[in-house]
C-alpha positions in Angstrom: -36.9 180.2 -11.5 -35.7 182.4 -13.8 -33.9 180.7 -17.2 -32.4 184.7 -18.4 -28.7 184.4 -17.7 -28.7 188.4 -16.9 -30.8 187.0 -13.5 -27.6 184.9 -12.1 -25.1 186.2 -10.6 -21.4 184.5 -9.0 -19.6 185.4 -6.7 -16.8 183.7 -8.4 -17.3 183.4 -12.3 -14.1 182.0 -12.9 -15.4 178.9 -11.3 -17.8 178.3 -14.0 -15.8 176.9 -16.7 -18.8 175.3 -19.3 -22.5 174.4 -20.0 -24.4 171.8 -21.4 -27.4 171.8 -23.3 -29.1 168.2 -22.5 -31.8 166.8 -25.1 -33.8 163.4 -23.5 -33.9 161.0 -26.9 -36.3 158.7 -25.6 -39.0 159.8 -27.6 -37.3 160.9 -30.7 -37.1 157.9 -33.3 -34.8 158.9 -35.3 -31.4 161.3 -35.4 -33.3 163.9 -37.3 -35.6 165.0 -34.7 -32.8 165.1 -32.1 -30.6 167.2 -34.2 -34.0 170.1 -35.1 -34.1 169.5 -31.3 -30.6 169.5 -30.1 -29.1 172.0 -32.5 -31.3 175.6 -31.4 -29.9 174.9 -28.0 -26.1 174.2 -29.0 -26.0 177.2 -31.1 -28.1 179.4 -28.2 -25.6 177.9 -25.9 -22.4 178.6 -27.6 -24.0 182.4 -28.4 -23.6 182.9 -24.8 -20.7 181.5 -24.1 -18.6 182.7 -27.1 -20.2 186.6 -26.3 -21.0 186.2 -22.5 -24.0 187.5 -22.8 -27.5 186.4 -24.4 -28.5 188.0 -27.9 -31.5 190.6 -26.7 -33.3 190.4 -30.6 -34.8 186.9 -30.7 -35.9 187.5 -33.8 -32.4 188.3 -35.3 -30.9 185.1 -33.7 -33.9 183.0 -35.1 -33.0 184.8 -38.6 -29.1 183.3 -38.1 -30.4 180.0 -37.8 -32.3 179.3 -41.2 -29.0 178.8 -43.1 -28.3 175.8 -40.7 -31.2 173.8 -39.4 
């Protein structure tokens, strides 16, 4: 299983209208842990979704995150 959005492919794109990016709290005491764990993903997620693709440089879209988390 591949988890590189480049590897799926639709036949009809138009049917896929969102995502989700879940986070299983059970084992995160308090909201501080979910949110260093939560929000990577959300902004990973809307990356995608706002350019419809993924950014290729990891490095530079690790970089955009230190003013945030």
């Amino acid at each position: 299983m591949s988890l590189k959005p480049e590897d799926y492919l639709f036949e009809r794109p138009e049917l896929l209208i969102g995502g989700q990016a879940n986070v299983w709290t059970e084992h995160m005491p308090d909201f501080t842990i979910v949110k260093k764990m939560l929000f990577p993903r959300v902004y990973a997620m809307a990356e995608i979704f706002w350019n419809g693709r993924a950014h290729s440089d990891l490095p530079a879209r690790i970089s955009n995150l230190d003013g945030y988390l």
